[in-house]
ROFI-866102 format. One record per atom (N, C-alpha, C, O): residue number from 1; atom name; x, z, y. Coordinates in pm, whole numbers, plus 32768, in hexadecimal, padded with zeros to 4 digits. Atoms other than C-alpha are relative to their C-alpha. Layout:
ROFI-866102
atom i:NUM, at:CA, east:X, up:Z, north:Y
...
***
This chain:
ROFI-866102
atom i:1, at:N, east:7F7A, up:8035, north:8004
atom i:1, at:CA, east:77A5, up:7BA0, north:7C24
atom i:1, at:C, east:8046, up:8016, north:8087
atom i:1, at:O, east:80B2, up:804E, north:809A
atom i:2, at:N, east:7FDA, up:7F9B, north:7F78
atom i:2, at:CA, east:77D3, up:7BF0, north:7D77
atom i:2, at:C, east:8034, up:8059, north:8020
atom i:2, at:O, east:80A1, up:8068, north:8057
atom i:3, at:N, east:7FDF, up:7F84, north:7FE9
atom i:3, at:CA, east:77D6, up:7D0F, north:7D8B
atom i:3, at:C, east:8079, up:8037, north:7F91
atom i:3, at:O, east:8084, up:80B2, north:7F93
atom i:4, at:N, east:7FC7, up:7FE2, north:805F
atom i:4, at:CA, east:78C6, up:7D34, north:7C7B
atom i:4, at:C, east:809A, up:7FBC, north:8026
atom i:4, at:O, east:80FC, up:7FFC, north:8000
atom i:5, at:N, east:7FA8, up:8040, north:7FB1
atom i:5, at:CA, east:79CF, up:7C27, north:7D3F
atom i:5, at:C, east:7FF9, up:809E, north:8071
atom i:5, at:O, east:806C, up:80C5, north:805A
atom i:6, at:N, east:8000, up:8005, north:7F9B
atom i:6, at:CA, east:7998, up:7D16, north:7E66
atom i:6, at:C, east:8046, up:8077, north:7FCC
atom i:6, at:O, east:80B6, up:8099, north:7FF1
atom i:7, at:N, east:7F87, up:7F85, north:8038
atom i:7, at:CA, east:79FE, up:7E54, north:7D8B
atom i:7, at:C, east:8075, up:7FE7, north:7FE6
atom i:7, at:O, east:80A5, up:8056, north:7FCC
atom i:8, at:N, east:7F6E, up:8038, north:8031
atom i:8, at:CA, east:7B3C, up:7DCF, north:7D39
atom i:8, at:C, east:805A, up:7FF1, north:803E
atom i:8, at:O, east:80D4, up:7FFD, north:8034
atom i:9, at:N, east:7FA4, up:8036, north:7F73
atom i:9, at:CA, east:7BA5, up:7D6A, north:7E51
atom i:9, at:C, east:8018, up:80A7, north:8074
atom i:9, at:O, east:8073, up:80D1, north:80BB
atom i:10, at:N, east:7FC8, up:7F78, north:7FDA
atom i:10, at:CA, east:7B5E, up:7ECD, north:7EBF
atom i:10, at:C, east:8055, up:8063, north:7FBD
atom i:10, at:O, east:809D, up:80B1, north:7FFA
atom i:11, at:N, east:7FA2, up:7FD8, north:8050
atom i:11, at:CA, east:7C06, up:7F52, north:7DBA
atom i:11, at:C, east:8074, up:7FE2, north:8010
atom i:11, at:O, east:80BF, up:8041, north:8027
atom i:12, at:N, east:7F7A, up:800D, north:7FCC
atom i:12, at:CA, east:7D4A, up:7E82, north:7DF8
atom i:12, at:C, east:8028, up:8032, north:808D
atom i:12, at:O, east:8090, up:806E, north:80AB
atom i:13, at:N, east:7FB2, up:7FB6, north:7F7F
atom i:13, at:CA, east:7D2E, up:7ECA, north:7F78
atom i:13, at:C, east:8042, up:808E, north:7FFE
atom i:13, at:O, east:80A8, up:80A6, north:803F
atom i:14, at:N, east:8006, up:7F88, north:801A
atom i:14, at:CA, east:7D25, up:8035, north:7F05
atom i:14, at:C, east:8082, up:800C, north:7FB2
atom i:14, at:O, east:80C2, up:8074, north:7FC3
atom i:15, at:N, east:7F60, up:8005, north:8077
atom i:15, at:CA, east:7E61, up:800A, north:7E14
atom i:15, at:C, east:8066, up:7FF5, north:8092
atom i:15, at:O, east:80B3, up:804E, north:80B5
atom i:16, at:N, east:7F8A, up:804F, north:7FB2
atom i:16, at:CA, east:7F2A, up:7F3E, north:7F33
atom i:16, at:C, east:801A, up:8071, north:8085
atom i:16, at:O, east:8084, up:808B, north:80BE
atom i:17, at:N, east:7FBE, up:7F84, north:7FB0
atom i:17, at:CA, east:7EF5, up:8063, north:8023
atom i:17, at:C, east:800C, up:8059, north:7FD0
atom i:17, at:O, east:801C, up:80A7, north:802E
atom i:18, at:N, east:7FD4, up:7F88, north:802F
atom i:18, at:CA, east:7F33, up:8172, north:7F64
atom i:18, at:C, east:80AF, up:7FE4, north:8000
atom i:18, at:O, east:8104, up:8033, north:8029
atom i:19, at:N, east:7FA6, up:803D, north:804E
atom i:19, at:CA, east:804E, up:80AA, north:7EE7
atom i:19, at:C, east:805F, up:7FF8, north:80C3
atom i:19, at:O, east:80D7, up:8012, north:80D1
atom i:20, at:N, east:7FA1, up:801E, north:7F6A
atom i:20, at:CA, east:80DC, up:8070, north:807C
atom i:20, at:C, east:8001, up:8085, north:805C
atom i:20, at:O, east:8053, up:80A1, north:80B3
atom i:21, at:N, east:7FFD, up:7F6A, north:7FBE
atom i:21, at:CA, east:806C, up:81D9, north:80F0
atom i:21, at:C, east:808E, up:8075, north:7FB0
atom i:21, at:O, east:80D6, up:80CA, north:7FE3
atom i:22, at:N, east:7F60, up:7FCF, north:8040
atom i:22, at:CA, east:8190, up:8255, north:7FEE
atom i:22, at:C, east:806D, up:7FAB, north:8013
atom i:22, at:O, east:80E0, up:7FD6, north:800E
atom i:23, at:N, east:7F99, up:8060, north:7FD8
atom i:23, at:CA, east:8250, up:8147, north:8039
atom i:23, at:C, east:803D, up:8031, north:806F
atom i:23, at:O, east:80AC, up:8063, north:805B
atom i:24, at:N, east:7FC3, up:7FAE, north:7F7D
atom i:24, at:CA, east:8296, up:81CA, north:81B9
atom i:24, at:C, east:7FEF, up:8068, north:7FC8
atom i:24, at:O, east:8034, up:8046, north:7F68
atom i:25, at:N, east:7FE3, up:7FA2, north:8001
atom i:25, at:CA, east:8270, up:832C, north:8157
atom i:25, at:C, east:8082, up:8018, north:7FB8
atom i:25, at:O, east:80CB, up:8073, north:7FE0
atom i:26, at:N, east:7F89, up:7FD2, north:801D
atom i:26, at:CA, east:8394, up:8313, north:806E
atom i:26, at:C, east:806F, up:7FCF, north:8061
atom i:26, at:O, east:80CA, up:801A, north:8083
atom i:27, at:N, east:7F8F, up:8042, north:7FE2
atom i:27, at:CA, east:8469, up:820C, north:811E
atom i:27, at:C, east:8009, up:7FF6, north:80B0
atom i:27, at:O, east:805E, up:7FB6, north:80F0
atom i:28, at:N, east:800C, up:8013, north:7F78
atom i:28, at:CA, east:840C, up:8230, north:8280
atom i:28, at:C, east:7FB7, up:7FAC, north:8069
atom i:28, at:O, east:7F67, up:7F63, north:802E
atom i:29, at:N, east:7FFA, up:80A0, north:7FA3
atom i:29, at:CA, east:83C8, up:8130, north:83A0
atom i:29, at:C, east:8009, up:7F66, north:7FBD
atom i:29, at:O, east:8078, up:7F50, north:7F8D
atom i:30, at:N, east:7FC2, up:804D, north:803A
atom i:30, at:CA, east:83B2, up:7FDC, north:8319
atom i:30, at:C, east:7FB8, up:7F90, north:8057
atom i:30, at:O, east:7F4E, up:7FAD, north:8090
atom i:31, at:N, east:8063, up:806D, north:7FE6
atom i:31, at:CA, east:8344, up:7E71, north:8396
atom i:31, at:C, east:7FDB, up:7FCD, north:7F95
atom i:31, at:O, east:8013, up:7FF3, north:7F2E
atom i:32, at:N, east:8022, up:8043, north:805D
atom i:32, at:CA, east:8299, up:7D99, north:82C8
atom i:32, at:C, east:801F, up:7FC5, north:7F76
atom i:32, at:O, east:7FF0, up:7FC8, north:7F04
atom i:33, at:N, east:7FA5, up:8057, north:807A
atom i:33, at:CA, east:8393, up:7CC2, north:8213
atom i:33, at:C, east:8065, up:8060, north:7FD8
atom i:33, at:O, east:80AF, up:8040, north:7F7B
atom i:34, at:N, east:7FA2, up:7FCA, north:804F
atom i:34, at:CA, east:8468, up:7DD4, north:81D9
atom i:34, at:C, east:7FAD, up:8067, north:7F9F
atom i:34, at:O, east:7FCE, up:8073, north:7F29
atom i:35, at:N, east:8062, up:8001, north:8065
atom i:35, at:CA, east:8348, up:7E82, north:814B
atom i:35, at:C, east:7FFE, up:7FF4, north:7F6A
atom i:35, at:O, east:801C, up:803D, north:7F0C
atom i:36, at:N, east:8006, up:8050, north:8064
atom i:36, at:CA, east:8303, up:7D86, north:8065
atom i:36, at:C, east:807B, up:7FE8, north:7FBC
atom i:36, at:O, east:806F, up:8001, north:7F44
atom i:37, at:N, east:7F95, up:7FFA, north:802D
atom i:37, at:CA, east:844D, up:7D52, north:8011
atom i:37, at:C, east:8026, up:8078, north:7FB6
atom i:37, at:O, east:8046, up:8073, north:7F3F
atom i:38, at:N, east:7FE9, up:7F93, north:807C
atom i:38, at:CA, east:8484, up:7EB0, north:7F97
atom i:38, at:C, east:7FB6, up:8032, north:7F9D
atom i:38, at:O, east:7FD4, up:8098, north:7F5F
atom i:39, at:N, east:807F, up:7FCC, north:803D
atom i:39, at:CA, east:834F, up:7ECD, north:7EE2
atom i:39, at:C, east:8038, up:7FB1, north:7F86
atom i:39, at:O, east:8033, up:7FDB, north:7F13
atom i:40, at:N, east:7FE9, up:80A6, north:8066
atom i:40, at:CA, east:83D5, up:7D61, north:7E27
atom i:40, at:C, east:807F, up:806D, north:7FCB
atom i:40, at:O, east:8076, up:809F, north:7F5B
atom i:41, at:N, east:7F88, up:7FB4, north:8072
atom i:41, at:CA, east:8534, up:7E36, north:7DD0
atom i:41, at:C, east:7F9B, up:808D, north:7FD9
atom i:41, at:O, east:7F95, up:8097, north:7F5E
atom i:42, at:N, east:8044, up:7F7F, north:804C
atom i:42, at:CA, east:8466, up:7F77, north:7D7E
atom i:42, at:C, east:7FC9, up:7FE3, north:7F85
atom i:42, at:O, east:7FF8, up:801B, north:7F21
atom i:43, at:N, east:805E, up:8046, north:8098
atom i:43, at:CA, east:836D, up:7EBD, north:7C5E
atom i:43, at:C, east:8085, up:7FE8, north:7F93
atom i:43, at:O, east:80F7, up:7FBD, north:7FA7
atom i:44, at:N, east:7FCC, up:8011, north:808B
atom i:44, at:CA, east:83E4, up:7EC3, north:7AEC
atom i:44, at:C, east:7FE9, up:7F98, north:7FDC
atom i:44, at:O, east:802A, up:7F6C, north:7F7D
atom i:45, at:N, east:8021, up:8088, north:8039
atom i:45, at:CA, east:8339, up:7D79, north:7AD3
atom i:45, at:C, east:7FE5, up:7FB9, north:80AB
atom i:45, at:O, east:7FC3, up:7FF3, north:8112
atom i:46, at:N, east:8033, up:804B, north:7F62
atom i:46, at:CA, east:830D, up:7C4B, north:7C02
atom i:46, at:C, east:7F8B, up:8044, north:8049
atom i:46, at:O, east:7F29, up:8073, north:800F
atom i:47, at:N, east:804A, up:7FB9, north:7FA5
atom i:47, at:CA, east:825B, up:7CD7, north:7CF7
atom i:47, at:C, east:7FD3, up:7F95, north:8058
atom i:47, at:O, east:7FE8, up:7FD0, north:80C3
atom i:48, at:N, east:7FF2, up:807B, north:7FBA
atom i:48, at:CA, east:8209, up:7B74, north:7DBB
atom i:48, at:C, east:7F9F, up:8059, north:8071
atom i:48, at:O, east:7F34, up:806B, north:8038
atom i:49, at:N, east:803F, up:7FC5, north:7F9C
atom i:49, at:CA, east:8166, up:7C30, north:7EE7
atom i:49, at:C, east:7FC4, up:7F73, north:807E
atom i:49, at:O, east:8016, up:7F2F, north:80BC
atom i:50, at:N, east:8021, up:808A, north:7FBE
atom i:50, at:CA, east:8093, up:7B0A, north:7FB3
atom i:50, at:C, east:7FF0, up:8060, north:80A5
atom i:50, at:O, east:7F9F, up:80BD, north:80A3
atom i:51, at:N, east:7FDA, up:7FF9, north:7FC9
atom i:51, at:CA, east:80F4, up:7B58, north:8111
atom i:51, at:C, east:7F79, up:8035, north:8073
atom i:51, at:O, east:7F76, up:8092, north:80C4
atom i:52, at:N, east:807A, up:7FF0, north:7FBD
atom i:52, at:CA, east:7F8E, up:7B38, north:81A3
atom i:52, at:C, east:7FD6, up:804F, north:7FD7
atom i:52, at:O, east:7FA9, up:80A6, north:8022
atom i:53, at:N, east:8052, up:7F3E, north:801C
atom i:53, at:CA, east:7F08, up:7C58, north:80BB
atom i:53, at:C, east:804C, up:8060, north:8061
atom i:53, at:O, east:8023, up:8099, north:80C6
atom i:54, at:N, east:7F75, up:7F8E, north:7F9B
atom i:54, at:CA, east:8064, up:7D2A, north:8140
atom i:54, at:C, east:7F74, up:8019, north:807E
atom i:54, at:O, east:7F21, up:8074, north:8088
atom i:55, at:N, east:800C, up:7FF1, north:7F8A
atom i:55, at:CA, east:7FE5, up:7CCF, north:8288
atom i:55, at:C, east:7F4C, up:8045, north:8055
atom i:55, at:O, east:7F28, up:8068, north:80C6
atom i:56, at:N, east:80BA, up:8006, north:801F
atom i:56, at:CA, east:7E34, up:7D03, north:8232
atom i:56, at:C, east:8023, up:80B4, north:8028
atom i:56, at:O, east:7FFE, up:80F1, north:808D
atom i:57, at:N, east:800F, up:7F63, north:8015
atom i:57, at:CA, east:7EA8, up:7E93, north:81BE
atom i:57, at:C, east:8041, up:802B, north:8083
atom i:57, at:O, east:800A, up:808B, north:80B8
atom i:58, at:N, east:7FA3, up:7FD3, north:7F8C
atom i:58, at:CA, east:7FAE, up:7EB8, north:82F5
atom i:58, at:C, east:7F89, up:801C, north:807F
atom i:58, at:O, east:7F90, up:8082, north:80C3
atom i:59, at:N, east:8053, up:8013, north:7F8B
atom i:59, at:CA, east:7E92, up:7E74, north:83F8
atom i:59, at:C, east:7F75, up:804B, north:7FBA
atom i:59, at:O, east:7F3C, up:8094, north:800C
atom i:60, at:N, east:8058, up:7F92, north:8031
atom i:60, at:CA, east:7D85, up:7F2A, north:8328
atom i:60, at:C, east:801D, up:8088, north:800F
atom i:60, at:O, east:7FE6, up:80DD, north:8055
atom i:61, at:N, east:7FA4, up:7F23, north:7FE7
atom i:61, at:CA, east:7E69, up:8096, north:82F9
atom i:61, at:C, east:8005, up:7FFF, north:809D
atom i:61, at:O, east:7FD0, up:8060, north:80D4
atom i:62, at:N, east:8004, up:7FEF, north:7F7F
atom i:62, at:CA, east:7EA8, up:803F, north:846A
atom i:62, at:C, east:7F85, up:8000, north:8028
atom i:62, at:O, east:7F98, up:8025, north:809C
atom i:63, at:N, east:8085, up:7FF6, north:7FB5
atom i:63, at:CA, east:7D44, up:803D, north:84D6
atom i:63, at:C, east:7FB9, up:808E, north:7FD6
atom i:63, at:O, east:7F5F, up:80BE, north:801B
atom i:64, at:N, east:8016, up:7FB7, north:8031
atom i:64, at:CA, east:7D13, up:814C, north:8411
atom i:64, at:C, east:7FFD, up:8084, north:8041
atom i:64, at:O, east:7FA9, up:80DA, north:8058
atom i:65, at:N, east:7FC7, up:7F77, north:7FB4
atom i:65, at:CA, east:7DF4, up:8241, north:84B9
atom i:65, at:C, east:8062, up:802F, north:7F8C
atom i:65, at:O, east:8093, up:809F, north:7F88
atom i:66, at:N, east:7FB7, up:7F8C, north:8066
atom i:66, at:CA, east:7EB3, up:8286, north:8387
atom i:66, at:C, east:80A2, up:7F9A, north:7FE8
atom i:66, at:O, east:80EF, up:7FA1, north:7F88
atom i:67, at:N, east:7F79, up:803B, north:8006
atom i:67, at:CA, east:7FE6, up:818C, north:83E0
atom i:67, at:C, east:800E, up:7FDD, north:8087
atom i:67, at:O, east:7FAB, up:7FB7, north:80C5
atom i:68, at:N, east:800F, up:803F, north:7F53
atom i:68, at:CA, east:8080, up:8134, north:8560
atom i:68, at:C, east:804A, up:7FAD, north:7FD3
atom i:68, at:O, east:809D, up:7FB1, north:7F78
atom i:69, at:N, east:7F6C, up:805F, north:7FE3
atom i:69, at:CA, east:8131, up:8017, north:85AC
atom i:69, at:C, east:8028, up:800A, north:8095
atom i:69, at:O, east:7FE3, up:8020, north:80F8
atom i:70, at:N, east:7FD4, up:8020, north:7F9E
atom i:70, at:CA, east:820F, up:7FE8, north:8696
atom i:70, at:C, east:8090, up:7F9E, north:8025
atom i:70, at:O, east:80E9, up:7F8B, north:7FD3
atom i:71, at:N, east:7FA7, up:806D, north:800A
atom i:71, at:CA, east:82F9, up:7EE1, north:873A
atom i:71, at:C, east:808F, up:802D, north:7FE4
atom i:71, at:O, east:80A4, up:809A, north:801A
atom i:72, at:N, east:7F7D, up:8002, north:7FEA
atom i:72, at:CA, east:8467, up:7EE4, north:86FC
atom i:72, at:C, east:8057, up:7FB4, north:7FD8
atom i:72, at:O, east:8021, up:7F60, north:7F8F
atom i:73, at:N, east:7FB2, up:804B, north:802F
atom i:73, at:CA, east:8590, up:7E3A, north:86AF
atom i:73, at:C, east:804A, up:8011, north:7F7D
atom i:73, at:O, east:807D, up:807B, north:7F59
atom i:74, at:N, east:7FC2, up:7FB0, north:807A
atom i:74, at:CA, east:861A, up:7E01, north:8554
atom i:74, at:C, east:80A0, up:7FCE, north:7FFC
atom i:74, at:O, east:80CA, up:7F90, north:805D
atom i:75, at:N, east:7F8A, up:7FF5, north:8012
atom i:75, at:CA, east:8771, up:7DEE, north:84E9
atom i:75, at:C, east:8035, up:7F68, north:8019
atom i:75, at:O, east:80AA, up:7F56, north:803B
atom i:76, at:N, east:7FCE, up:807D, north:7FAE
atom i:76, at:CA, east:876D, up:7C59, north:8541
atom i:76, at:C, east:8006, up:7FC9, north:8054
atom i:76, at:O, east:8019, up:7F54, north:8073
atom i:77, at:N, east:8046, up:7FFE, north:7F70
atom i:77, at:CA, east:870B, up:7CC8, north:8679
atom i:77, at:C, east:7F98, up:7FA3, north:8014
atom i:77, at:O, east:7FAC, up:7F5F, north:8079
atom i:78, at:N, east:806E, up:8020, north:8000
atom i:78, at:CA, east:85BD, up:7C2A, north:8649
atom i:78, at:C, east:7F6B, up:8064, north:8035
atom i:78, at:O, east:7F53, up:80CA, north:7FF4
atom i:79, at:N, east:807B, up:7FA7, north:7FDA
atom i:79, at:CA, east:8476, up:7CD1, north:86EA
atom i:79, at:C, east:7FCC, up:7FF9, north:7F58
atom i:79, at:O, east:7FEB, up:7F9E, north:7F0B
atom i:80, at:N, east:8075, up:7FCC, north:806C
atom i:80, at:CA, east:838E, up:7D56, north:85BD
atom i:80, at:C, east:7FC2, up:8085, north:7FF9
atom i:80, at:O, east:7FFA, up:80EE, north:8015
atom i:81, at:N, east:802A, up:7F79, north:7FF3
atom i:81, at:CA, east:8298, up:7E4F, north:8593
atom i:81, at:C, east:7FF2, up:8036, north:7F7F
atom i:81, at:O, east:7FC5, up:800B, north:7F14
atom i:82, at:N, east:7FC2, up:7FD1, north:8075
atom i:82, at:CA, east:8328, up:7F77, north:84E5
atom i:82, at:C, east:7F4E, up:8050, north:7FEA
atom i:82, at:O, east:7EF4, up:8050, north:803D
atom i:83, at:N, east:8058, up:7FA3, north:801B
atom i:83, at:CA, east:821F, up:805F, north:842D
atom i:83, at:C, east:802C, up:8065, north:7FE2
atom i:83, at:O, east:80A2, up:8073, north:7FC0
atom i:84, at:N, east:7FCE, up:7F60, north:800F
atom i:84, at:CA, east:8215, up:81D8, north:8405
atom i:84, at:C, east:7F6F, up:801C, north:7FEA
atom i:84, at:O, east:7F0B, up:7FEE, north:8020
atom i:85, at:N, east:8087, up:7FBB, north:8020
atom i:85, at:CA, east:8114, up:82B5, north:834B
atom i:85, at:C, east:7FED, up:8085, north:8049
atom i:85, at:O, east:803C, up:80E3, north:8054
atom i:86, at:N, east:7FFC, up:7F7B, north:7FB9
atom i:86, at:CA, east:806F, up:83AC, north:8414
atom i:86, at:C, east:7FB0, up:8068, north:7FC1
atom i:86, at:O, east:7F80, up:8056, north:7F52
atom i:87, at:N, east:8038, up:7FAA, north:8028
atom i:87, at:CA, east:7FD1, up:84F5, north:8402
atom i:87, at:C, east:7F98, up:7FB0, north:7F8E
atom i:87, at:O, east:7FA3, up:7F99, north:7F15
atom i:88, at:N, east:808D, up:801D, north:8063
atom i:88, at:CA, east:7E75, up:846C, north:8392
atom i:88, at:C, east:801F, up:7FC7, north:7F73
atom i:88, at:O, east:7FE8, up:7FE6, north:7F09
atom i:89, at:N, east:7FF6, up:804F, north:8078
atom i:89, at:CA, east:7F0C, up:837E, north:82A2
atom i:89, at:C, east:8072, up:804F, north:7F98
atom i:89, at:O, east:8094, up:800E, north:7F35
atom i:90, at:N, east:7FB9, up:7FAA, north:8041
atom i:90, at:CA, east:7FF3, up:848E, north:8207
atom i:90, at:C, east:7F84, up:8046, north:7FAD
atom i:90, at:O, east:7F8E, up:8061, north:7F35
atom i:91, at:N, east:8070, up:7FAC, north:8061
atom i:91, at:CA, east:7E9B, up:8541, north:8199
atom i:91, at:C, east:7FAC, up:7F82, north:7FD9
atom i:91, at:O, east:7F66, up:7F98, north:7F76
atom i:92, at:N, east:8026, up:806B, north:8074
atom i:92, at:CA, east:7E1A, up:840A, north:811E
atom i:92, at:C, east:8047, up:7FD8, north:7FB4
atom i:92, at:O, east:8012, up:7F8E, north:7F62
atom i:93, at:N, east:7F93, up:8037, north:8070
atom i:93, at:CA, east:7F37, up:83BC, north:8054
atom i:93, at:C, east:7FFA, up:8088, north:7F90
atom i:93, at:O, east:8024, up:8070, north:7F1F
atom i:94, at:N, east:7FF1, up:7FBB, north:8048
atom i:94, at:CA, east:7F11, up:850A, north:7FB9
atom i:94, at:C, east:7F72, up:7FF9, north:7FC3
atom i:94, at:O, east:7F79, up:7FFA, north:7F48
atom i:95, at:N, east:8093, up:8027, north:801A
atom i:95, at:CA, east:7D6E, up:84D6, north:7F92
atom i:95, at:C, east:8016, up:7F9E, north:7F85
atom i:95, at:O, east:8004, up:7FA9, north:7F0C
atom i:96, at:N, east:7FF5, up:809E, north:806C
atom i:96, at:CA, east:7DC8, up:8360, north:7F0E
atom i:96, at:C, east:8049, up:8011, north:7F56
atom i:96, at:O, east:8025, up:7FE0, north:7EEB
atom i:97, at:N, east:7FB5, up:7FC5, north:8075
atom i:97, at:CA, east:7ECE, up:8405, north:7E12
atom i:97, at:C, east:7FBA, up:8030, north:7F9C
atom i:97, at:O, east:7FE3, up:8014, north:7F2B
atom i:98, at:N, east:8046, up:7F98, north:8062
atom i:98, at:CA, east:7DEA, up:84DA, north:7D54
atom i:98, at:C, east:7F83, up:7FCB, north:7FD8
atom i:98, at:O, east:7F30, up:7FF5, north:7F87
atom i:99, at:N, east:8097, up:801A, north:8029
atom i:99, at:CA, east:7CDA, up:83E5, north:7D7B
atom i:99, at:C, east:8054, up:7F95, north:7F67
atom i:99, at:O, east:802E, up:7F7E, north:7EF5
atom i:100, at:N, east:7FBA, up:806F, north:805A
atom i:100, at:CA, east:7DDD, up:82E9, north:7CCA
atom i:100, at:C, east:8029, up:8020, north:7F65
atom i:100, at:O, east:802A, up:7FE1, north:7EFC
atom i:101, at:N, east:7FD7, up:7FDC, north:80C1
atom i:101, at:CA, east:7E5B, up:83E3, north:7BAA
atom i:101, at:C, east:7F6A, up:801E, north:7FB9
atom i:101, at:O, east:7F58, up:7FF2, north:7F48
atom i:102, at:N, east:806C, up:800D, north:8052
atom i:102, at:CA, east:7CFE, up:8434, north:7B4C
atom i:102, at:C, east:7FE9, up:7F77, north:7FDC
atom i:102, at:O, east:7FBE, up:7F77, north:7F69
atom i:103, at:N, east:804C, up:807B, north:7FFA
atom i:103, at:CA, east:7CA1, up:82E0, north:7B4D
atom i:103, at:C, east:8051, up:7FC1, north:7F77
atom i:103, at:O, east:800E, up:7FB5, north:7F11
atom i:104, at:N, east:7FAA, up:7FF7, north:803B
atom i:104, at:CA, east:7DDB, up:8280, north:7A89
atom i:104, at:C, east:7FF5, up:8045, north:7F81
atom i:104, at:O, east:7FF3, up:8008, north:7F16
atom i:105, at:N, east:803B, up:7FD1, north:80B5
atom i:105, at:CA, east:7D8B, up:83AA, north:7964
atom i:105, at:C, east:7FAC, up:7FD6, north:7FB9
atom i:105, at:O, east:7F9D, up:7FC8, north:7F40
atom i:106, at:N, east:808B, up:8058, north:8067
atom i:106, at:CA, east:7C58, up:830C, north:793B
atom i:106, at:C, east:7FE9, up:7F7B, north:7F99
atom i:106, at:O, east:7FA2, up:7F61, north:7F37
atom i:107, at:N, east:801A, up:808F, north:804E
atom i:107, at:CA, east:7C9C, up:81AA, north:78E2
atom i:107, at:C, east:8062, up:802A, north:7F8D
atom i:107, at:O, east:8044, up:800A, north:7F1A
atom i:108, at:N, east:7F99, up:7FED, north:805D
atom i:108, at:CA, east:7DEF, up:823B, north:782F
atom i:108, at:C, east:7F96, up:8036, north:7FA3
atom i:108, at:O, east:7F86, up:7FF5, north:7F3B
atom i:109, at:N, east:802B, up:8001, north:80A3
atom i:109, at:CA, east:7CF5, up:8302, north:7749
atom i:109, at:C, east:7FF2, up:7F85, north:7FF3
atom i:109, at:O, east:804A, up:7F42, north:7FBC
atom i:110, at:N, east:807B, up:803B, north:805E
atom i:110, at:CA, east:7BEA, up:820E, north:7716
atom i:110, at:C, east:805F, up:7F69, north:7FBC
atom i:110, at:O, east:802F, up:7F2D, north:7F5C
atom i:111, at:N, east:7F87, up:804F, north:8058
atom i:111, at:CA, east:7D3A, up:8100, north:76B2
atom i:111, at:C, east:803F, up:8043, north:7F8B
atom i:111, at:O, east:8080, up:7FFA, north:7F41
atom i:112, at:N, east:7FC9, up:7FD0, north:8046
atom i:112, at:CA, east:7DA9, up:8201, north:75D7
atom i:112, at:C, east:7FA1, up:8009, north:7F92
atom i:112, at:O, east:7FCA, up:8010, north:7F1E
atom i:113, at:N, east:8086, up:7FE5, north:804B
atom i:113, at:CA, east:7C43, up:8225, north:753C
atom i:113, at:C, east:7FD6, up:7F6B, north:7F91
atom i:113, at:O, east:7F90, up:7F65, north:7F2C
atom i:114, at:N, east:801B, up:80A8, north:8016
atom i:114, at:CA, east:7C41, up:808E, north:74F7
atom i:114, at:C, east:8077, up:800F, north:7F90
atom i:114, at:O, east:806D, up:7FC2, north:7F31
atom i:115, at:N, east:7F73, up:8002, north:8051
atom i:115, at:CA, east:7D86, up:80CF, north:7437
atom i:115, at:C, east:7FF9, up:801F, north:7F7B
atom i:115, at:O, east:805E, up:8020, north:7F36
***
């Protein structure tokens, strides 16, 4: 059972950065809450994004090497640190992609198979 909690949880981490490595590659630079915020208008359905995951994947991709942060000011002239995807995390976003649509055909058959 364990081990079965622990997949899951790797599995979502694995969703939430794929899911934030396209996030800056399409939209650029972002901090946190604005982030999250565009992720919440992007979703077809609530998207309730809990702030501490945001912040779990932000400091993970950053340790990584495949996201920088850095300080700057945002438009309420508030310090926050913006993010930007870099090299490395540009070829993991393309890795993660292909690991995601395979992954994706698979369950789509075997749902289609149940049908």
């Amino acid at each position: 059972m364990a081990s079965e909690s622990r997949d899951r949880v790797e599995l979502l981490q694995g969703t939430l950065d794929l899911i934030v490595l396209r996030a800056l590659s399409t939209m650029g630079p972002q901090h946190a809450y604005g982030l999250a915020a565009r992720l919440e208008q992007v979703a077809d359905h609530p998207f309730p994004l809990n702030q501490g995951t945001l912040y779990a994947a932000l400091v993970r991709l950053d340790q990584q090497g495949w996201i920088k942060g850095t300080w700057r000011k945002t438009e309420n002239n508030r310090d926050a640190k913006y993010y930007a995807i870099t090299r490395a995390g540009a070829r993991a976003l393309e890795k993660q992609t292909d690991r995601w649509r395979r992954l994706a055909g698979l369950v789509n058959k075997l749902l289609l198979q149940g049908s």
